[in-house]
C-alpha positions as CSV (number, residue, x, y, z in Angstrom):
1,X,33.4,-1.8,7.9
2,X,35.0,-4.9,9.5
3,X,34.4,-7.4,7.9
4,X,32.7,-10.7,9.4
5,X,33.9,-14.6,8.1
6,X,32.7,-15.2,4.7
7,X,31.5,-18.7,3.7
8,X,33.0,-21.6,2.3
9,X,30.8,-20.8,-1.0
10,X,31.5,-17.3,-1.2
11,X,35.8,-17.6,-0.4
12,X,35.4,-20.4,-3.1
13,X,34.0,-18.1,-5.8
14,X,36.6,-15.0,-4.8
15,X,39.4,-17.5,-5.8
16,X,38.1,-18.6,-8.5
17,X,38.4,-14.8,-9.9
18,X,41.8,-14.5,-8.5
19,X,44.7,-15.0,-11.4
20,X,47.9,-16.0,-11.4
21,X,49.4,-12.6,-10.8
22,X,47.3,-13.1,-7.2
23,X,45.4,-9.5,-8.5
24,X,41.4,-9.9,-9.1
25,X,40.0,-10.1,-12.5
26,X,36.7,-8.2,-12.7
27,X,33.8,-10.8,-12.7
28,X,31.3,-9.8,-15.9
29,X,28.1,-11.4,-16.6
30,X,28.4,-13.5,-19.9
31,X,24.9,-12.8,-21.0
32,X,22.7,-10.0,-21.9
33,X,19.9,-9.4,-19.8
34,X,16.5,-11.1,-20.5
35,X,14.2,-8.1,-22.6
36,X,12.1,-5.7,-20.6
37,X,9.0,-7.0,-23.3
38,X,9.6,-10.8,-22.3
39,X,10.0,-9.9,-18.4
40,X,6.6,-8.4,-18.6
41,X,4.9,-10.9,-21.1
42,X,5.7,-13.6,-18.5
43,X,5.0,-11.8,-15.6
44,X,1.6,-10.7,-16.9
45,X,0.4,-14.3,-18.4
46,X,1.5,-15.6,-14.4
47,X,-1.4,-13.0,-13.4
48,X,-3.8,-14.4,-15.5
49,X,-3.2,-17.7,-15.5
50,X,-2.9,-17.9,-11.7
51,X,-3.2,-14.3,-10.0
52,X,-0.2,-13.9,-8.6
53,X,3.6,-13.5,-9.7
54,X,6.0,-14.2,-7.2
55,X,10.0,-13.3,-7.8
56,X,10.8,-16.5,-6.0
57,X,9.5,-18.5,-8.9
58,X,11.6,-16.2,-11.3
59,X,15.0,-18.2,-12.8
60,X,17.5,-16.3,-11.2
61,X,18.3,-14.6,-15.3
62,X,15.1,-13.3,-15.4
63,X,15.4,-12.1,-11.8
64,X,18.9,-10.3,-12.6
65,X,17.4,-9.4,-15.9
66,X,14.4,-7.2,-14.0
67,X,17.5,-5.9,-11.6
68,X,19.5,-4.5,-14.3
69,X,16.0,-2.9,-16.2
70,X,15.2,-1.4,-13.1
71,X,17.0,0.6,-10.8
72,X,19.9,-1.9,-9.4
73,X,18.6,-2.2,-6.3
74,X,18.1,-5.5,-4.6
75,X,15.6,-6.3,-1.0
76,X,16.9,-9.1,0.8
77,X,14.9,-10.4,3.5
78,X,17.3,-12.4,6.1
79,X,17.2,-13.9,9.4
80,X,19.2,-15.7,11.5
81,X,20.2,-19.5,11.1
82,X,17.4,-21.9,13.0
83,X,14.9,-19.4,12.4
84,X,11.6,-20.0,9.9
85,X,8.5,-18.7,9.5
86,X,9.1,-15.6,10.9
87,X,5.5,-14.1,8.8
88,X,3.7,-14.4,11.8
89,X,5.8,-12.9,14.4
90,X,7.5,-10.3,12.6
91,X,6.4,-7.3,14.9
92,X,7.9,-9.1,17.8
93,X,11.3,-9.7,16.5
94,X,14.1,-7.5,17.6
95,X,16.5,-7.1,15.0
96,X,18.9,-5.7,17.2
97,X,19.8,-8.6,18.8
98,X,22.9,-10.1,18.0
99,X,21.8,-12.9,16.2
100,X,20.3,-10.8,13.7
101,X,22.9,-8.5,13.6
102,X,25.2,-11.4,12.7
103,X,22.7,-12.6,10.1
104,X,22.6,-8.6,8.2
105,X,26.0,-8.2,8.8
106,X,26.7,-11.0,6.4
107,X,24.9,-10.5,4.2
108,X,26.6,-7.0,3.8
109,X,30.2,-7.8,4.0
110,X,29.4,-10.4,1.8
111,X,27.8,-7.9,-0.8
112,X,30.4,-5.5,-0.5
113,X,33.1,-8.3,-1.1
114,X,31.9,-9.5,-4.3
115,X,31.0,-6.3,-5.6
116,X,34.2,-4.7,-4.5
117,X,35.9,-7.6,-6.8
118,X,33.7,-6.4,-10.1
119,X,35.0,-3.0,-9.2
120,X,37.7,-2.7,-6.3
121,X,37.0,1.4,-6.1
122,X,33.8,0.9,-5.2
123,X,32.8,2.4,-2.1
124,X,30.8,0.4,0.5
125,X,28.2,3.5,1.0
126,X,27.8,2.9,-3.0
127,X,26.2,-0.9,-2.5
128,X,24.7,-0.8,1.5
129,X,21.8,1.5,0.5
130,X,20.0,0.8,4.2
131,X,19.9,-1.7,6.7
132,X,16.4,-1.1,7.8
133,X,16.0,-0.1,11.4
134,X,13.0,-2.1,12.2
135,X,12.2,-5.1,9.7
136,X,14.2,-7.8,8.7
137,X,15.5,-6.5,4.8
138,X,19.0,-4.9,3.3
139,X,19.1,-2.6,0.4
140,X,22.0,-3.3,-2.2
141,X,23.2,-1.8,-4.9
142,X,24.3,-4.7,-7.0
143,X,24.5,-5.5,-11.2
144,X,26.3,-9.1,-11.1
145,X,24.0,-12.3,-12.2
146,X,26.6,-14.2,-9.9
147,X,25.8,-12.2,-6.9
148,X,22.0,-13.0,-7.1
149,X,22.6,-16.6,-7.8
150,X,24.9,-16.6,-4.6
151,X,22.2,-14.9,-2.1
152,X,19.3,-16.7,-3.7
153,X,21.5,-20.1,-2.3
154,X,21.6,-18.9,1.2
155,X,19.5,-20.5,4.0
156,X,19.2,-17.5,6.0
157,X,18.0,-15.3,3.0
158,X,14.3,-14.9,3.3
159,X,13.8,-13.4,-0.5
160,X,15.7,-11.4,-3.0
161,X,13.6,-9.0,-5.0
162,X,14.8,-6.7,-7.6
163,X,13.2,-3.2,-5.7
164,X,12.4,-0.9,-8.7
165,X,11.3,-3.1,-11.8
166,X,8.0,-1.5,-13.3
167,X,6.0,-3.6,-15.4
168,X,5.0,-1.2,-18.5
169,X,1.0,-0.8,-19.5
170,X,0.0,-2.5,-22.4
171,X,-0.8,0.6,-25.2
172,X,-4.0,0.5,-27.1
173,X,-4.6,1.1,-30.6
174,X,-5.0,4.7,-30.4
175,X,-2.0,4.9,-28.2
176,X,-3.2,5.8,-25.0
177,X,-1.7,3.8,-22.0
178,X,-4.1,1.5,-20.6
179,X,-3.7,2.6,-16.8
180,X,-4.7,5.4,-14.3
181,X,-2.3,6.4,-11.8
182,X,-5.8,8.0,-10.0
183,X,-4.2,11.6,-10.1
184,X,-7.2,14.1,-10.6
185,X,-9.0,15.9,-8.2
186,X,-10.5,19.1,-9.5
187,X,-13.9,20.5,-7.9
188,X,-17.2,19.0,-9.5
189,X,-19.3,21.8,-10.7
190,X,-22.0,19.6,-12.5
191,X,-23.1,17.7,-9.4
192,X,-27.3,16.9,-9.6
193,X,-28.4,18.0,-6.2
194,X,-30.2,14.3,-6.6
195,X,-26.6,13.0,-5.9
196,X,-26.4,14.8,-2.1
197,X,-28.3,16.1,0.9
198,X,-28.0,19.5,2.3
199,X,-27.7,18.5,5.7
200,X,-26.8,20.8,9.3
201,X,-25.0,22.9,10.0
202,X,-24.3,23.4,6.0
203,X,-22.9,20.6,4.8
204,X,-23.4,18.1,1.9
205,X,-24.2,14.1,2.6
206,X,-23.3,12.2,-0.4
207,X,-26.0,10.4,-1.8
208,X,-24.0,6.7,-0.7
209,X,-23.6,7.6,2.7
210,X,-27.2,7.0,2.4
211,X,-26.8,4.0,0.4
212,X,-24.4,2.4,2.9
213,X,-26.9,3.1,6.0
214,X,-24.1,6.0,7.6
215,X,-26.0,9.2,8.3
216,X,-28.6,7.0,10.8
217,X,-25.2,5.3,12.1
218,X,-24.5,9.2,13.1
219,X,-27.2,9.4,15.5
220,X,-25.4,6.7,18.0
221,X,-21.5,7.3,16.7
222,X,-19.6,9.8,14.6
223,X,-16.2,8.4,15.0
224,X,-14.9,10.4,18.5
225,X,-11.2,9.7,19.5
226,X,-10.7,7.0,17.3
227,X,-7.3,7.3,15.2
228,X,-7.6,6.4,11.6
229,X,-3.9,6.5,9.3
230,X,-4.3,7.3,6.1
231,X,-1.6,6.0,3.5
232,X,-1.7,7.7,0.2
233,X,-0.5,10.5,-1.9
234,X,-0.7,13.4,1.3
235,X,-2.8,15.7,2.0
236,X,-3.5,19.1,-0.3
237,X,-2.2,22.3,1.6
238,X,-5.0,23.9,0.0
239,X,-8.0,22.2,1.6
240,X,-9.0,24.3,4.9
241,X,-11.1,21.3,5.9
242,X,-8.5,19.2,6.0
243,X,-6.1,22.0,7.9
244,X,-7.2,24.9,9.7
245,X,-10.4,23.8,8.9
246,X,-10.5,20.7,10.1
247,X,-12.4,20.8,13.5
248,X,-15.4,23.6,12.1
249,X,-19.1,22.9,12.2
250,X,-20.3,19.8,14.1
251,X,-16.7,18.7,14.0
252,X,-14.5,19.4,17.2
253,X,-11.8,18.0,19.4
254,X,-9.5,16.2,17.1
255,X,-6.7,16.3,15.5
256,X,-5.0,16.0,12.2
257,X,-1.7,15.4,11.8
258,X,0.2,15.1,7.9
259,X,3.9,12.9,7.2
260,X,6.0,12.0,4.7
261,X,8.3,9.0,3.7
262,X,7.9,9.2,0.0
263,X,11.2,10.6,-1.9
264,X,10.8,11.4,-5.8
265,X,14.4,12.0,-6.3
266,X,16.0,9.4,-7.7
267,X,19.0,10.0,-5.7
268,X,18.4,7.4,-2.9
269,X,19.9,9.5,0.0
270,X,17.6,12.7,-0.9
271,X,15.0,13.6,2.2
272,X,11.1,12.8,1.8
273,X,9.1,15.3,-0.4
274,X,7.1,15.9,2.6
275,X,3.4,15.3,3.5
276,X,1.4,17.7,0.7
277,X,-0.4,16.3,-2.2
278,X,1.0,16.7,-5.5
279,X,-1.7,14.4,-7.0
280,X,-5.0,15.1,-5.6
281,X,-6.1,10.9,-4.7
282,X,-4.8,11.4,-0.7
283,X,-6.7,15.0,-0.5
284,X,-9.8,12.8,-1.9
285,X,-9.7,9.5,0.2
286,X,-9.4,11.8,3.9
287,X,-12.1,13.8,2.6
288,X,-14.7,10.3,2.6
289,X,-12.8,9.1,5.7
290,X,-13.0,12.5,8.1
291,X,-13.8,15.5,6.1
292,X,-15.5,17.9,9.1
293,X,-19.3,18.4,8.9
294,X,-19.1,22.4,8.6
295,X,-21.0,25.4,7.4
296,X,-19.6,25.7,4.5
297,X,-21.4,23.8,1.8
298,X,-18.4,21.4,1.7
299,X,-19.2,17.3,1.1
300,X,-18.9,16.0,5.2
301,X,-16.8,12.5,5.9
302,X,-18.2,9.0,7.1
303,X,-16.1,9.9,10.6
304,X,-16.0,13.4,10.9
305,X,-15.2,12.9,14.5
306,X,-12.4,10.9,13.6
307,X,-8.6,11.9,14.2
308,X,-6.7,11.5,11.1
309,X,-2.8,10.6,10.7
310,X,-2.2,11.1,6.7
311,X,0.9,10.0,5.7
312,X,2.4,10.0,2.2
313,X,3.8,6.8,0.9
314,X,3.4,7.2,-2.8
315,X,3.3,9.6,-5.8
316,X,0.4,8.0,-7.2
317,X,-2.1,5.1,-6.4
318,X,0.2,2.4,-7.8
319,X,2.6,0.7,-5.4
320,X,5.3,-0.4,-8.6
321,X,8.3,1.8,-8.4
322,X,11.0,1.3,-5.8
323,X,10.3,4.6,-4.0
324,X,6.6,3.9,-3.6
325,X,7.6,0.7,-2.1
326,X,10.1,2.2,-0.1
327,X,7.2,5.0,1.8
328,X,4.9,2.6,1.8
329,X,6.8,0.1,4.0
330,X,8.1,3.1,6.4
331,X,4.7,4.2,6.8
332,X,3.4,0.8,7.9
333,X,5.9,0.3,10.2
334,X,5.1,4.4,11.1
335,X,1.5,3.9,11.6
336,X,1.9,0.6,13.5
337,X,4.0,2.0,16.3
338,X,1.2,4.7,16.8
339,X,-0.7,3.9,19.5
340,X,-3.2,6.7,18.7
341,X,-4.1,4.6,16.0
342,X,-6.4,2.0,15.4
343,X,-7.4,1.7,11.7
344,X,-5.1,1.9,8.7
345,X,-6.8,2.9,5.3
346,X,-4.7,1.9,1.9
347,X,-7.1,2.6,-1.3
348,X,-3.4,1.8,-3.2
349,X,-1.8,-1.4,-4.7
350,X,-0.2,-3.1,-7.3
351,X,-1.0,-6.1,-9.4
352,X,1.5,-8.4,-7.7
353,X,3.5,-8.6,-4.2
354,X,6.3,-7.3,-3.0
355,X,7.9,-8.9,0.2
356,X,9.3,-5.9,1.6
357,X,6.1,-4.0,2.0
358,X,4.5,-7.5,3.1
359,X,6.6,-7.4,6.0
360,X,5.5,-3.9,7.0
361,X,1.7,-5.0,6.6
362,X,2.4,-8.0,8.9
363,X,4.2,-5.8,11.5
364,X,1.5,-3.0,11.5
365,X,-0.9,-6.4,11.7
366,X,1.2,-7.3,14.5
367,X,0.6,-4.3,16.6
368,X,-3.3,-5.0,16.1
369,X,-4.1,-2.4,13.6
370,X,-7.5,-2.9,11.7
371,X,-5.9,-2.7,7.7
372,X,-8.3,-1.9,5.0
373,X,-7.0,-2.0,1.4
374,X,-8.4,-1.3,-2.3
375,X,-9.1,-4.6,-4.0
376,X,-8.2,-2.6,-7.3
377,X,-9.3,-0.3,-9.4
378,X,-8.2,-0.3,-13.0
379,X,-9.2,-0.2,-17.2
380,X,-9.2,-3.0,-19.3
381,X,-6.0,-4.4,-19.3
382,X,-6.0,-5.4,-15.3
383,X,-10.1,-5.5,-15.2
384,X,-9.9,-8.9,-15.7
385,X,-7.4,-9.4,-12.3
386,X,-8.8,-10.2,-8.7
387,X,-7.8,-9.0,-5.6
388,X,-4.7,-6.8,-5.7
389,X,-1.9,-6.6,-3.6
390,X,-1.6,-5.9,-0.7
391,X,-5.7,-6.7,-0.4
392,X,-4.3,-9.8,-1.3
393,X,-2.7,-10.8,1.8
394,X,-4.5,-12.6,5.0
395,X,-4.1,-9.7,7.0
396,X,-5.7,-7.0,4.9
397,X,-9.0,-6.5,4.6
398,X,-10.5,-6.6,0.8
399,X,-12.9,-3.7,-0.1
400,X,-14.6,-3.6,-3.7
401,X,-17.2,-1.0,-4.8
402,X,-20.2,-1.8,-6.6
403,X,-23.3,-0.2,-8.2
404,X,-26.4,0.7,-6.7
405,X,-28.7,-2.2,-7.9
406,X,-27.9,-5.8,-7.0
407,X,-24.2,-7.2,-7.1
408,X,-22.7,-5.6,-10.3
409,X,-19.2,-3.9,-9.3
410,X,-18.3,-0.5,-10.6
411,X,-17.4,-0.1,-14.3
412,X,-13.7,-0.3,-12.8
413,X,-13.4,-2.0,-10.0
414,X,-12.1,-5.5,-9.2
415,X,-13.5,-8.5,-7.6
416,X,-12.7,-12.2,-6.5
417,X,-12.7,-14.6,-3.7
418,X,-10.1,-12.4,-1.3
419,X,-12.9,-9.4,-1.3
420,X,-14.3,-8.9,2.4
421,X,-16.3,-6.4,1.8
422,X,-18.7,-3.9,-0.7
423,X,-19.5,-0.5,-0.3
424,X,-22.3,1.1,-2.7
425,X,-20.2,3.6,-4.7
426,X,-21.7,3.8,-8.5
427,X,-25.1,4.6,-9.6
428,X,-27.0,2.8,-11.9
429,X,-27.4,4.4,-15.2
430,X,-25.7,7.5,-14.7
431,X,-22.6,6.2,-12.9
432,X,-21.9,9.0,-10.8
433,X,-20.0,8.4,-8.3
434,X,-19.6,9.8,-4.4
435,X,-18.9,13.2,-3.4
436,X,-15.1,14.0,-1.2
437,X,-13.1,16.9,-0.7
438,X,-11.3,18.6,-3.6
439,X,-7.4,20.1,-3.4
440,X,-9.2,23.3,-2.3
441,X,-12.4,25.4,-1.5
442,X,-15.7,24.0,-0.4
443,X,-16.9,23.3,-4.0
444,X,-17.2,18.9,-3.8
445,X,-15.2,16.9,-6.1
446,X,-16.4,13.5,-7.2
447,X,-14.4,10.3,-7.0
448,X,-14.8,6.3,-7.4
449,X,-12.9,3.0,-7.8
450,X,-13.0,0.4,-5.2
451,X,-10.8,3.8,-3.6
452,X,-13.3,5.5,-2.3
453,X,-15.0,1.7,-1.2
454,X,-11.8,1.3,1.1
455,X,-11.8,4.9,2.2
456,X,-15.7,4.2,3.2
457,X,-15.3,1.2,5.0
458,X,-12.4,2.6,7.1
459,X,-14.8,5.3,7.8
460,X,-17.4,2.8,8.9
461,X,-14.8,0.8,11.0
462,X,-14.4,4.1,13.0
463,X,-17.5,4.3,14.0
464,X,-18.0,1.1,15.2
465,X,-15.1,1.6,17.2
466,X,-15.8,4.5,18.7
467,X,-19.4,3.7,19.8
468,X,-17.2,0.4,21.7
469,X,-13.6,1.6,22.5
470,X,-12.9,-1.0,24.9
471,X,-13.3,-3.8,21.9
472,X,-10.3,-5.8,19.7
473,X,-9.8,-5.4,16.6
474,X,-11.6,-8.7,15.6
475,X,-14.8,-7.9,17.7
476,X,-15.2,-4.9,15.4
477,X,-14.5,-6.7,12.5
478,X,-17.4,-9.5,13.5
479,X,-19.6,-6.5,13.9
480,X,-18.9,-5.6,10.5
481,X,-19.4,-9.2,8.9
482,X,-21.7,-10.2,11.2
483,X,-24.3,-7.3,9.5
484,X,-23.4,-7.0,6.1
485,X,-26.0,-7.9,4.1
486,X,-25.0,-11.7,2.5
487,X,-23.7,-12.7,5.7
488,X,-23.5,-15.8,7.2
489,X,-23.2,-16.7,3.1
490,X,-19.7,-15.8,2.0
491,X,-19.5,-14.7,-2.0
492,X,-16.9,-15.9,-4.3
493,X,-16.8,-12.5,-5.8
494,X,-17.8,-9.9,-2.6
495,X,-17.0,-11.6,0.3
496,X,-19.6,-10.7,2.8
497,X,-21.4,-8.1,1.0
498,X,-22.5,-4.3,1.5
499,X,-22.0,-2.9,4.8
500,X,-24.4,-1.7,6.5
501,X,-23.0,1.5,9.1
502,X,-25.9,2.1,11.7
503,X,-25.9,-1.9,11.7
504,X,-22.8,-2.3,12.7
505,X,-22.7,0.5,15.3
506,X,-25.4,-1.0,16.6
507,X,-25.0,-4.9,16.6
């Protein structure tokens, strides 16, 4: 690579490691990195006390310290000198301009540089692990506390986040982890027939499209030529009605179409896994969103007009490891160049932020896509959390579930002041939750969470939209707030309330 002018700062600190002899002495960290246990204690007690944890308030040791216990890899947001507050604009900026190409290549040569003078036979492909194409953050294989004190000092760095730290569950008594990574989607055999409606031409209403006013929204929309993208775990190859299956019944004249950007290996140049499910919570959220309403006895989706763009992003429901974070942002950035798309659906999170996948929320944003996102669904040990991320963020919209009588959320499901929305999702007294599609045959499966909340509302937003193509994203939105059911008073805990479908449709 050739290499661009380095700065005063950085030539400065090159001599310094220069000896006598003119050869360079291997710079090494005179400190052991902070423990894993304190890393998480303070990150966690930062959740509670103010529900957030942002890197950028880390000391640059603890920082380092969560780069070295993860997987090495440091995100560095940049942008060029002059520039601020980019947040707002980021799906208009064109990184390929030379300013910005000055501004990355920097950063670059400068990482190579320093590393190369830990370890002069280290290749450049070994700490450039991408340059991404479209939003403004470098991937960098780097170990030195010196290197992240040196990019944390730079004007033009936007953030420097360690990629794959992983804060570990606290364990219980009994030893069981106290987290679900939402991977289970077997059929439901012990279903009460109270719970759905056998409706035409043979399928099964579950009892909360009821609750949440959608079958008599049916009668005016049912989600026709509106695009909904789906981020998640995939799509099972199993389920017919979510393949060859998918337009059957009083479904017909869409599509579905199934990607993948989430990679497993943990060699970061192997290909994406590809679009199938491997953990059952994808297969589960299309199945509410656009399941077809067919003969075959199968639970029918809130839009089963809809066209559906699944794409996997994660392994699981948690947003935490590197590679998650990774998929996620390149399906963002995916879905918000689709123009076949209007409404993105994300029933996954994390319990705090990570910059580069807020960047790729903010450009999907930017392209006018309607976000919905899971406000969090967890046991005891995050129960007591609000809003997750990325729910968190301004240009998400919140979505909690909650039982059937008055405002009580589900057993595990989050609330605070950044919900939007509710969907009725748990009944009271015997908790049972809605019916979706399960990784194959026509046999229901049951699934909850504020999940299947965020897979509802995206539903519901689809058939708003459809009954008024010609509208922006915020006019369907209003229609939605506008008729929920504590609207014009906003909660501190649920936002504007239940939705009400054939309301909104309607308005």
């Amino acid at each position: 690579m050739k290499h661009t002018k380095i700065s005063l700062v950085l030539l400065g600190f090159l001599l310094l490691a220069c000896n006598e002899e003119t050869s360079v002495t291997p710079l090494i960290d005179q400190q052991d990195p902070i423990a894993k246990s304190e890393i998480d204690k303070t990150i966690i007690s930062s959740l509670q006390e103010d529900d957030e944890f942002k890197w950028s308030e880390a000391s640059d040791e603890m920082l380092w310290s969560a780069l070295i216990h993860g997987d090495s890899v440091l995100t560095l947001g940049y942008q060029p000198a002059g520039e601020s507050d980019i947040n707002g604009r980021i799906s208009e900026i064109d990184i390929q301009q030379q300013a910005w190409i000055s501004a990355s290549d920097r950063i670059i040569d400068d990482a190579i540089l320093m590393m190369q003078n830990q370890n002069p036979d280290l290749d450049e492909d070994r700490v450039v692990i991408r340059r991404h194409e479209v939003l403004p953050f470098i991937d960098l294989k780097v170990s030195s506390l010196e290197v992240v004190k040196y990019f944390r000092s730079l004007d033009n760095v936007r953030y420097v986040e360690p990629l794959g730290y992983e804060v570990d569950f606290p364990v219980t008594d009994d030893g069981r982890i106290e987290s679900s990574k939402g991977c289970s989607n077997d059929a439901n055999y012990g279903i009460p027939s109270s719970d759905y409606t056998n409706i035409s031409p043979g399928a099964k209403a579950s009892w909360h499209l009821y609750a949440n006013n959608v079958v008599n929204a049916w009668s005016s929309s049912t989600g026709s030529s509106i695009g909904i993208g789906l981020i998640d775990t995939g799509i099972s190859p199993n389920q017919d009605n979510l393949n060859s299956n998918f337009n059957s019944g009083y479904s017909s004249g869409r599509s579905v179409n199934k990607y993948g950007f989430y990679v497993s290996s943990w060699w970061w140049w192997a290909n994406p896994d590809g679009p199938d499910d491997d953990c059952g919570h994808g297969t589960a959220m299309a199945g509410v969103m656009a399941a077809p309403r067919s003969t075959d006895g199968s639970s029918v989706g809130v839009a089963y007009n809809a066209n559906l763009v699944s794409v996997r992003g994660t392994g699981d429901v948690v947003i935490n490891g590197g590679k998650e974070k990774t998929g996620v942002s390149d399906a963002l950035v995916f879905l918000g160049n689709r123009s076949d798309v209007k409404i993105i659906s994300m029933s996954i999170g994390d319990v705090f932020s990570n910059s580069k996948v807020a960047d790729a929320v903010r450009y999907a944003y930017g392209k006018g896509k309607l976000i919905f996102a899971a406000a969090g669904t967890s046991t005891s040990w995050t129960n007591w959390y609000g809003v997750i991320f990325p729910a968190s963020m301004n240009e998400t919209v919140a979505v909690t579930g909650i039982k059937e009588s008055g405002y009580t959320r589900c057993d595990v499901c989050h609330s605070g002041s950044k919900v939007d929305f509710t969907v009725i999702m748990e009944r009271t007294g015997t908790e049972n939750h809605p019916l979706s599609l399960a990784m194959s045959g026509n046999q229901p499966s049951t699934v909850g969470g504020s999940s299947v909340a965020t897979a509802t509302a995206a539903g519901i937003a689809a058939l708003v939209w459809a009954k008024n193509p010609g509208m922006s994203r915020e006019q369907v939105l209003n229609k939605m707030k506008y008729t929920a059911d504590l609207y014009p008073n906003r909660s501190s805990s649920f936002g504007w309330g239940t939705l009400n479908a054939d309301a909104a449709v309607n308005y």
